[in-house]
C-alpha positions as CSV (number, residue, x, y, z in Angstrom):
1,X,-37.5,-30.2,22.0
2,X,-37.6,-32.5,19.1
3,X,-33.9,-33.1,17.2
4,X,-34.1,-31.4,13.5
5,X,-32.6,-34.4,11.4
6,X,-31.8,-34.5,7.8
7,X,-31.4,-37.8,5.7
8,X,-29.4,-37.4,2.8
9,X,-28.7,-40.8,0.1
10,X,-28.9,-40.6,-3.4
11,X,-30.6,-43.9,-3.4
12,X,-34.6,-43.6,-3.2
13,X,-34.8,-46.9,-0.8
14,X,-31.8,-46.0,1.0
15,X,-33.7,-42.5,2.1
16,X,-37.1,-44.9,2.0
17,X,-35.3,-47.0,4.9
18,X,-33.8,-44.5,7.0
19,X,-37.1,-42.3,7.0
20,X,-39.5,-45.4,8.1
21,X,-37.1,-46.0,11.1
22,X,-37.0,-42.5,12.0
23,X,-40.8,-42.1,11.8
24,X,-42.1,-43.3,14.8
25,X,-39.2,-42.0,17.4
26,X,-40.7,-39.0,19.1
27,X,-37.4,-37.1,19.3
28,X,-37.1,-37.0,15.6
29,X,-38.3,-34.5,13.3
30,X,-37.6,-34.7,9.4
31,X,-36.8,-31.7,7.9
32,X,-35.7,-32.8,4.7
33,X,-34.3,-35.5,2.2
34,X,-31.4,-34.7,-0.1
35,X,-30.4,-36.8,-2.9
36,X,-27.1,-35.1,-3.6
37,X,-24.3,-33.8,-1.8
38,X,-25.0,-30.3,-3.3
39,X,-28.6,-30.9,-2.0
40,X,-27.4,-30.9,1.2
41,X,-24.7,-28.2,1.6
42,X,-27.8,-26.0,0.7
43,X,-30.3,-27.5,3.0
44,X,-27.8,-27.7,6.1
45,X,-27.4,-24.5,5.5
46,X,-31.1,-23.8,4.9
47,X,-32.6,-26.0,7.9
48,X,-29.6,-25.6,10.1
49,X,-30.3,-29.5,12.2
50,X,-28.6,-31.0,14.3
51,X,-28.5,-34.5,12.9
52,X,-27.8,-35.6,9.3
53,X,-27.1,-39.3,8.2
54,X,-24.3,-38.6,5.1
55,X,-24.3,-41.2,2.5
56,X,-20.8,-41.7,1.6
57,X,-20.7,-42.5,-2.1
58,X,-22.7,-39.8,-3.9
59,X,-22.3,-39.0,-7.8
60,X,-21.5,-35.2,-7.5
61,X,-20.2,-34.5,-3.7
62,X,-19.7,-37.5,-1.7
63,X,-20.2,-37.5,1.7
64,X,-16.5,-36.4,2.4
65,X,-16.6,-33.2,0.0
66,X,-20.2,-32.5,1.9
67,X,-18.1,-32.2,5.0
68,X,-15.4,-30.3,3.3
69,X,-18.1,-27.8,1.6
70,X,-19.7,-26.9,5.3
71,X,-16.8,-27.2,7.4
72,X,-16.1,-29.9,9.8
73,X,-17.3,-27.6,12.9
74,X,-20.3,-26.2,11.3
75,X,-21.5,-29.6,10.7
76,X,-24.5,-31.0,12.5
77,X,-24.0,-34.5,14.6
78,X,-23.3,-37.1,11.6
79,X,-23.8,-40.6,11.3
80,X,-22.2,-41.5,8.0
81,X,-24.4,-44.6,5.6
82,X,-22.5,-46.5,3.0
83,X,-21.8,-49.3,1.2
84,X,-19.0,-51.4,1.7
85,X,-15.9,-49.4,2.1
86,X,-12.4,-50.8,3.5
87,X,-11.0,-47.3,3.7
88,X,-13.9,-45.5,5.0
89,X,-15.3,-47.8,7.8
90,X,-11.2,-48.2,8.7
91,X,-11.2,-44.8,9.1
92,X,-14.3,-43.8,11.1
93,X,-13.0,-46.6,13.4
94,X,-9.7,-44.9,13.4
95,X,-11.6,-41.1,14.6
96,X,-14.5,-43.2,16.5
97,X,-17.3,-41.9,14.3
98,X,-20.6,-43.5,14.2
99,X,-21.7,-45.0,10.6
100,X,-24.2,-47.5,9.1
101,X,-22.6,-50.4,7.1
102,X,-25.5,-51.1,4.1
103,X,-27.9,-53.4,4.4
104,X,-28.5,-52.2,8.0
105,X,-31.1,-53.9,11.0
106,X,-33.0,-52.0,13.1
107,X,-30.5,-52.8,16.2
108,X,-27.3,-51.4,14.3
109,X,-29.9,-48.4,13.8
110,X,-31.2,-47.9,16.8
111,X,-27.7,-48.0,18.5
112,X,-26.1,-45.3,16.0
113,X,-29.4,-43.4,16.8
114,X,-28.7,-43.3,20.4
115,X,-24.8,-42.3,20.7
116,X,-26.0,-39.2,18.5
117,X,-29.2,-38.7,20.7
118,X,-26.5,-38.8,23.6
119,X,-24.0,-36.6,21.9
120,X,-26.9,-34.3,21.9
121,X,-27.9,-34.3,25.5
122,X,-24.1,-34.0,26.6
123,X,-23.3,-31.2,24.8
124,X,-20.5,-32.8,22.9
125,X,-20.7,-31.0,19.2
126,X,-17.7,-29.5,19.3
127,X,-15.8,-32.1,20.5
128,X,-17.4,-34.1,17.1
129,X,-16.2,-31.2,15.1
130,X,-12.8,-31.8,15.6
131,X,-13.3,-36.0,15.4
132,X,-14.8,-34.7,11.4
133,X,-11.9,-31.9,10.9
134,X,-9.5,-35.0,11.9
135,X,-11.3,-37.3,9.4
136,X,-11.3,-35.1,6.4
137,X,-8.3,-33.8,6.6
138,X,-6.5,-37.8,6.5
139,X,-9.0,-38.1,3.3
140,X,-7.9,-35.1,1.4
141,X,-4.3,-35.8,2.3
142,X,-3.2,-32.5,0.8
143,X,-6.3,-30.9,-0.9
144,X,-7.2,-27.6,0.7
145,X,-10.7,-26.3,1.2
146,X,-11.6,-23.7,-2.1
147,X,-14.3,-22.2,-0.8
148,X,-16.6,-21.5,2.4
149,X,-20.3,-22.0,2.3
150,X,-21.6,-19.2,4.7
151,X,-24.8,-18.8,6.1
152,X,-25.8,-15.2,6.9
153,X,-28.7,-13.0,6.5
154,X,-31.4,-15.2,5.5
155,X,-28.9,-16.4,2.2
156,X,-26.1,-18.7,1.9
157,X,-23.0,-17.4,0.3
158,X,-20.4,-19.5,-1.7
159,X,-17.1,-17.3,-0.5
160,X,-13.8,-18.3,-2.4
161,X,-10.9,-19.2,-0.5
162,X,-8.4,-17.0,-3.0
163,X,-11.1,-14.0,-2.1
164,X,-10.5,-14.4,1.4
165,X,-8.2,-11.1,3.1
166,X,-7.6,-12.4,6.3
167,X,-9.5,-14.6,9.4
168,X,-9.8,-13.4,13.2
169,X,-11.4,-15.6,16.3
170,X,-14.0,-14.2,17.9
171,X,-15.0,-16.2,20.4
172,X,-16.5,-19.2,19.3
173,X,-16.8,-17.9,15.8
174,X,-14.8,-16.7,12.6
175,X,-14.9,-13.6,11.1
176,X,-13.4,-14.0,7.7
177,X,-12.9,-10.6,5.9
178,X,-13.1,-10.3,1.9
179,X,-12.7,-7.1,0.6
180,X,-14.7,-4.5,2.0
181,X,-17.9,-7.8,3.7
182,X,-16.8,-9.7,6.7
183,X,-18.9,-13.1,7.5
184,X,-19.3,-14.4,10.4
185,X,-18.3,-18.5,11.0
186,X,-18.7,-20.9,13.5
187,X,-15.8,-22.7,14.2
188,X,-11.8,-22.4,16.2
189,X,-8.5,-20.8,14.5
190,X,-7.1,-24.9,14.6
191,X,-10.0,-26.3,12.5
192,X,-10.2,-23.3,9.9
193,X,-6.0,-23.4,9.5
194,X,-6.5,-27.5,8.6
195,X,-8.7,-26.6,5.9
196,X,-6.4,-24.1,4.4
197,X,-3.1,-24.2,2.1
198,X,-0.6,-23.4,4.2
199,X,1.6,-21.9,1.4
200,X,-1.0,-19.2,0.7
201,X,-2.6,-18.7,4.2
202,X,-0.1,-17.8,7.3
203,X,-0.8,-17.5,11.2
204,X,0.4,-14.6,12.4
205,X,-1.4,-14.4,15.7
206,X,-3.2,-17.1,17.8
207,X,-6.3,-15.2,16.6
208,X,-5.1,-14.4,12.9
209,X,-4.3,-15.7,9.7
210,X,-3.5,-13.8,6.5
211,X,-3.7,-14.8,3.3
212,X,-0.1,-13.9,1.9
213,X,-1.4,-12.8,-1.4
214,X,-3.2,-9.8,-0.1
215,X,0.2,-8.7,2.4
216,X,1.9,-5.0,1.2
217,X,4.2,-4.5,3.5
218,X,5.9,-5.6,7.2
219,X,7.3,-3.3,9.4
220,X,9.3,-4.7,12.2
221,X,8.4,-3.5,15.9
222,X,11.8,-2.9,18.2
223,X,9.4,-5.0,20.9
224,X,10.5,-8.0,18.2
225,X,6.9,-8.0,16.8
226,X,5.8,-6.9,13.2
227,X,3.4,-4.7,11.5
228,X,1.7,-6.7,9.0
229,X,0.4,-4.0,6.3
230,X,-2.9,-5.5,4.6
231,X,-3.2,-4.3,0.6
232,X,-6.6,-2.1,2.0
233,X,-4.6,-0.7,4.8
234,X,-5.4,-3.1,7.6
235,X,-2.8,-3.0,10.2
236,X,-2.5,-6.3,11.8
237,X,0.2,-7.8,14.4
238,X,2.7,-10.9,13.6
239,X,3.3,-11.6,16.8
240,X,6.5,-13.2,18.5
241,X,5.3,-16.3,19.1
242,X,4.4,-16.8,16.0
243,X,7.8,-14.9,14.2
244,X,9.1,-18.4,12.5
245,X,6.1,-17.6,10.1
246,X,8.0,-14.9,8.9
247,X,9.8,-16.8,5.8
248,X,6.3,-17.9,4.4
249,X,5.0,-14.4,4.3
250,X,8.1,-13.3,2.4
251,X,9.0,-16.4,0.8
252,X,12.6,-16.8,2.1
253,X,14.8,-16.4,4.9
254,X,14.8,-13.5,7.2
């Protein structure tokens, strides 16, 4: 089974010199070329592959916000390209990811090729997910994800963090419920909490967290849990290992 790969540069001969490499490896198959970062939060979304090479300096997303805009677990393998950067390549040395220092030979390519290739075969995405959850979130420092790009149904849908109700695991998935929809979301309770503010979203539960916005009411349980009354009438649990939460749902000391 050939590897779906996307190329996405906002430089003609930077996208000119990645697909000529790629074009005689039998493994590879090109699904598409992106010259921006909003080019390619649609078409990962659209082609779903499981290899993209991310330019890093882009005029409208950069590589980073690309990341940020999927989510770090929904992303496919990634082998970052860019220019010059002393932050950046410090950084992906820091988390151990694989990226292409511009100009680039056909060794330095061939060798990034093959630890993805071998990511692949090993089964080893996840594990990647969190290496890109760890990377974005030191780059950010303390901007918070404002919105979800979710793929379901044959569309993509743009899902604002604000709108969000509340998130529960379900297996290896999200389900984040807005209102009366519910979308579906690869990715762990750890990654999905990184991305959020942590002064408007609250775990409750090692498979919940609530945005505290859209919390009416909490009714303590003499078992030393909590009802945790939703504003559409959603019962959920606050559970006691997770009952020092309680002052950021209420805003002050209980």
């Amino acid at each position: 089974m050939k590897i779906n790969t996307l190329i996405v540069d906002d430089e003609p001969l930077g996208r000119e010199a990645l697909r000529v490499l790629l074009k005689y490896d039998p493994e590879i198959a090109l699904v598409g070329e992106c010259a921006t970062g909003r080019e390619a939060v649609d078409a990962i979304a659209k082609y779903d592959p499981e290899l993209v090479f991310l330019d890093v300096q882009m005029p409208d997303l950069d590589g980073f916000a690309v990341v940020d805009a999927v989510g770090a677990q929904q992303m496919p393998v990634t082998i970052f390209v860019t220019a010059y950067d002393q932050y950046a390549l410090r950084a992906f040395d820091v988390h151990a990811m694989d990226y292409l220092l511009k100009p680039f030979d056909e060794t330095r390519f061939n060798k990034a090729l093959e630890r993805a290739k071998n990511h692949l075969r090993k089964g080893r995405w996840d594990h990647l997910g969190d290496k890109l959850a760890e990377l974005l979130r030191d780059h950010r420092g303390a901007n918070y994800a404002d919105r979800f790009v979710i793929k379901t149904s044959g569309k993509v849908v743009f899902l604002k963090s604000a709108e969000i109700d509340w998130i529960e695991a379900e297996g290896n998935y999200l389900r984040l419920h807005a209102g009366k929809d519910s979308y579906l979301q690869r990715g762990t309770m750890n990654s999905v909490q990184e991305r959020l503010d942590p002064k408007r979203f609250v775990r409750i539960h090692r498979s919940t967290i609530v945005n505290v916005e859209k919390v009416k009411e909490l009714r303590p349980w003499p078992t030393g849990e909590y009802v945790v009354l939703m504003n559409n009438g959603k019962e959920l649990t606050l559970s006691r290992g997770f009952k020092e939460q309680l002052p950021l749902l209420v805003g002050e000391p209980i």
